[in-house]
N, C-alpha and C positions, 0 to 999 in steps of 0.2 A: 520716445517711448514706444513701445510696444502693443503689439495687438490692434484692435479697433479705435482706440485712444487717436484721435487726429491732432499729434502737436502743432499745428499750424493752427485749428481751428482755436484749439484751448488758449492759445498764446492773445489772439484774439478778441476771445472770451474775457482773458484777464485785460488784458490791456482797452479793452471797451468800458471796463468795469473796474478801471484805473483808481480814481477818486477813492470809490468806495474800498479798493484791494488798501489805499494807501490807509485807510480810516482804522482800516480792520487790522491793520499790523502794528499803526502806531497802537491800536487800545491793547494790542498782544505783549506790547513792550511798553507797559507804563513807566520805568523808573527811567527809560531812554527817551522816552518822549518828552521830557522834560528837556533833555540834552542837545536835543540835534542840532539847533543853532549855535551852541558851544562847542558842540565838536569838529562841528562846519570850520567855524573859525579859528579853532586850535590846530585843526590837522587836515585844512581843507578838505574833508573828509564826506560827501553826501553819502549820506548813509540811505535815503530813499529812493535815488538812484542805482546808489550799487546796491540795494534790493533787487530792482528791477532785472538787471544785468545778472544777477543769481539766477535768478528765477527762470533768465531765459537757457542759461549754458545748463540747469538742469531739466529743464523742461527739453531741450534739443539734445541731451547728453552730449556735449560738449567738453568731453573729459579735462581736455589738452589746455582750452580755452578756461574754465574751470578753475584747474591748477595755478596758473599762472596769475590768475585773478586774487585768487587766493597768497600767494607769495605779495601781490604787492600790496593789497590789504596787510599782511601782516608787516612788511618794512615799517608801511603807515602809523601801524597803529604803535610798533615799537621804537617809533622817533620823537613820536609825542606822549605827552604824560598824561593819556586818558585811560579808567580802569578797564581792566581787560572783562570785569563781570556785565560791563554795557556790550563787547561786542556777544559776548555768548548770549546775554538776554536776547540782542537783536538779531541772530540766525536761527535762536529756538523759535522766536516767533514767527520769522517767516516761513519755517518748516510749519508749524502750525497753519500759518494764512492761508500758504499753497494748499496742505490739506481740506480746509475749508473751501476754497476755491475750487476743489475737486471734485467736491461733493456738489457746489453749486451746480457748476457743468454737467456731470452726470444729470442733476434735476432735470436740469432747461432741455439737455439734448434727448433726455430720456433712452438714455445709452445704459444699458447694463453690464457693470465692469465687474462683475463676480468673479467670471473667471480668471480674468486677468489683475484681478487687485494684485495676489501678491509679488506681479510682474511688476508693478507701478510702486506699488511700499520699495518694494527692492532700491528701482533706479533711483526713485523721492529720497530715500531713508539712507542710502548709500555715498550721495550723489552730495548732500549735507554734508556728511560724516566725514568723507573725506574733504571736501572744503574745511570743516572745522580745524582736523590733524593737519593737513599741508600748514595751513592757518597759524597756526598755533605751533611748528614746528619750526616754521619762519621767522616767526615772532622772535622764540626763543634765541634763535640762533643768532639774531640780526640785534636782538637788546643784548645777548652777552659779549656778541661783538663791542657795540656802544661803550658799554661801561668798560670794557677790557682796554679800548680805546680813550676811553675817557682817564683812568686809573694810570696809562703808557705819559698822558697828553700831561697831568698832575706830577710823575716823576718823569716828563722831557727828554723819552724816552723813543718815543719816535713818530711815526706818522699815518692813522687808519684808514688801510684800504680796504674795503671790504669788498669779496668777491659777492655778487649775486646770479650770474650764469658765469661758464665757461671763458666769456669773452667779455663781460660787464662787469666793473666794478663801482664801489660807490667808494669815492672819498670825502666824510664831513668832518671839516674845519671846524672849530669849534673851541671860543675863548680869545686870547688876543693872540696877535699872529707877528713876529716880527721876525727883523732880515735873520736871527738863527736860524726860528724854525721854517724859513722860509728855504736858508741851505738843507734842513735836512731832510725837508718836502718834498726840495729837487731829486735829493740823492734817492729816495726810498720812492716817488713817481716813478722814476728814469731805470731804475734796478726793477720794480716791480713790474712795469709795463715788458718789460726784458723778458721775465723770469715767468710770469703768468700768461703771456702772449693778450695784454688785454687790448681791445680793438676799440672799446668807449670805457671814457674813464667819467661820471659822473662829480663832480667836485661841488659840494653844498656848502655853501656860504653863508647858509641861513643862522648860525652860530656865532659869525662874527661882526659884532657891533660898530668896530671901525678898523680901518688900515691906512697906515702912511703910506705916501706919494710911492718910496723906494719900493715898499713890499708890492705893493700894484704892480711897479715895474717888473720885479722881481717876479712875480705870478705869472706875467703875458710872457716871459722869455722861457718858463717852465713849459708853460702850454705850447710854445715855440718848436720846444723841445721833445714832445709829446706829438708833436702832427711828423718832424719829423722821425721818428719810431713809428709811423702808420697808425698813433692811436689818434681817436677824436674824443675830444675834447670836449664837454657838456657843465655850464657853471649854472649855478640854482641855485637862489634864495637870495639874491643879492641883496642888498641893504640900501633904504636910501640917501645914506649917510655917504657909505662910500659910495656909490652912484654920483652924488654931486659932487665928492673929489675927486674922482676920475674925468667929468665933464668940465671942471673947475680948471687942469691943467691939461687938456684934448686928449686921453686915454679913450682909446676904443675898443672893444672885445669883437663887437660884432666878424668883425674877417680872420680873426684869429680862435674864437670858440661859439656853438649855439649856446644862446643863454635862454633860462625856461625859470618863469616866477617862480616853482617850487618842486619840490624834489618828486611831490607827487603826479606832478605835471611829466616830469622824466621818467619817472616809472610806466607812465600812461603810455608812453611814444616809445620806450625799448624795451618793457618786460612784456606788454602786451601783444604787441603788432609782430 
């Protein structure tokens, strides 16, 4: 921010006065506050944390940092079946808290931000706005994928990769998986990594309940096949079902792909960093 405003101090400021910042947003957001523990567990999802993480990429104008946040918040929330009117309650309120918090600041330091308020509305009010659109633009684009995916996967029709940068893609499996659609897995990995140049291919497992011995097989020779094309390989969400049949007959993933409990765990480590 701008002007006599010291983002470092403010940052602070909030973060000294943690507790009470968190107290004042859950009461901003009554209908979500009900939810957090449900959403936590549906969609790994801390919503009080990645508050905080808002708070600071707008406070530091963090444009870049921001965006991207913003993108994987929306994969997030369009992967799981949680209503989209809880996350907008919960960024109106934080737009709110921070306001409030502004004003606290100002008291305590006895700074007079007149002149500069509508430099600070600006970055605040902007800085929001655009986290909502990226947000929401993500969203949309990433659920039509989904079901576009999901409606291909219903008529056997082929296999969704979903680009989310240039060089990243997500592929979620999703229902029972057998050695057909496991040939046409191969074919449409092995063409697509080809054709889109993709350099990590994300592959979410979290959809699928069980797989036989062969299709395991079948999957490691894909990703085999995938290191050789230079792309790497990322599996999420496995299950513990197949977990123990993999272990049950010495299947191992570890030397052949990074494996990461969930998908938003892989968004943390490639769309952020």
């Amino acid at each position: 921010m701008n002007g006599s405003l010291d983002i470092y101090t403010l940052l602070e400021f909030i973060q000294g006065h943690k507790e009470d910042f968190e107290d004042s947003l859950l009461n901003e957001a009554s209908n979500v506050k009900e939810k957090i523990e449900e959403i936590l567990t549906i969609g790994n999802i801390d919503l009080i944390n990645n508050a905080h993480s808002l708070i600071q990429y707008i406070i530091e104008g963090k444009d870049q940092e921001l965006q991207a946040f913003a993108k994987q918040e929306g994969i997030a929330w369009a992967t799981h079946a949680i209503p989209l009117s809880f996350k907008l309650e919960w960024v109106q309120a934080i737009r709110r808290t921070l306001w409030k918090f502004l004003e606290e600041y100002n008291e305590v330091t006895n700074k007079v931000l007149a002149e500069e308020f509508f430099l600070v509305e600006k970055q605040v009010n902007n800085q929001v706005d655009r986290f909502l659109n990226v947000f929401f633009i993500t969203y949309s684009q990433y659920k039509d994928s989904l079901i576009m995916a999901q409606k291909k996967l219903v008529e056997n029709l082929s296999v969704p990769i979903i680009p989310i940068t240039p060089t990243i893609c997500i592929l979620p499996l999703i229902g029972a998986v057998d050695l057909y659609r496991t040939n046409i897995l191969e074919d449409k990995v092995l063409t697509e990594i080809g054709n889109l140049r993709i350099q990590t291919l994300i592959m979410d497992l979290s959809g699928i309940m069980e797989m036989e011995v062969e299709v395991i097989d079948h999957l490691i020779k894909i990703i085999d096949g995938t290191s050789l094309m230079g792309c790497t390989t990322v599996i999420t969400g496995l299950r513990a079902e197949v977990v123990r049949k993999m272990i049950n007959v010495g299947i191992r993933l570890n030397d052949k792909a990074q494996t990461l409990g969930t998908l938003q765990q892989a968004l943390n480590k490639y769309l952020l960093n």
